[in-house]
C-alpha positions in Angstrom: 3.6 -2.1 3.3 3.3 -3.5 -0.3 7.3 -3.3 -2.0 6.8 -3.5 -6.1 10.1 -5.2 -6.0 10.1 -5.8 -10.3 10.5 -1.7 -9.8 13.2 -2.2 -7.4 15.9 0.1 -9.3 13.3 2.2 -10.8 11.3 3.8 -8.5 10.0 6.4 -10.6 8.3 3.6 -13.3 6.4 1.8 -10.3 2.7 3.0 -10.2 0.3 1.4 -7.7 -2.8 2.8 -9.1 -2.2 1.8 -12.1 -1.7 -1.8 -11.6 -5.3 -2.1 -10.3 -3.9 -3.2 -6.9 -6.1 -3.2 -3.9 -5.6 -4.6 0.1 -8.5 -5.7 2.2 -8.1 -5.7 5.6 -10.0 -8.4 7.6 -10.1 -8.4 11.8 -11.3 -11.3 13.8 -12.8 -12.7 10.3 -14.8 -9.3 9.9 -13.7 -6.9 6.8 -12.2 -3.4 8.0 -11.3 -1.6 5.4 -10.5 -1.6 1.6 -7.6 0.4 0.4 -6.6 1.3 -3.0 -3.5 2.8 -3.9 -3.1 6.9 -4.2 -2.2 8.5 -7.3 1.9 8.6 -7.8 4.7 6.9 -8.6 6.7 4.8 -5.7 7.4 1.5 -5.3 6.8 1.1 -1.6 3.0 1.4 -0.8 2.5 2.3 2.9 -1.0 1.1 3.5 -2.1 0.6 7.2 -0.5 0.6 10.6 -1.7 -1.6 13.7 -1.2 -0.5 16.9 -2.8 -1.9 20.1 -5.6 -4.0 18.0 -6.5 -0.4 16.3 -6.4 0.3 12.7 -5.3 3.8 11.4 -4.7 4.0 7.5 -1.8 5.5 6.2 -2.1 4.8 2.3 0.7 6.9 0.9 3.3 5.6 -2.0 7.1 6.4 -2.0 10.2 5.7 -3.6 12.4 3.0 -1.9 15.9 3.7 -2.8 
């Protein structure tokens, strides 16, 4: 998860997408994936979850209150 903390106590004026953001995902040195942000405002990016060495993208972007 990426938290736009400078958005902390406005939620609503974070926007990943806009900020040109981007996370790269490397396993055992090799590149998995490369994730940019959805459209919408949030300032918590969910972008990956790893479970048992595999790799399942979540890439959504909500409000942390």
């Amino acid at each position: 998860m990426v938290d736009d903390y400078t958005h902390h106590h406005r939620p609503g004026a974070a926007n990943f997408l806009k900020s040109g953001a981007r996370v790269l995902v490397y396993m055992d040195g090799v590149l998995k994936a490369q994730v940019l942000p959805p459209s919408g405002t949030g300032n918590l990016w969910s972008v990956f979850v790893l479970r048992q060495g595999k790799l399942k993208l979540v890439n959504k972007v909500s409000r942390l209150r």
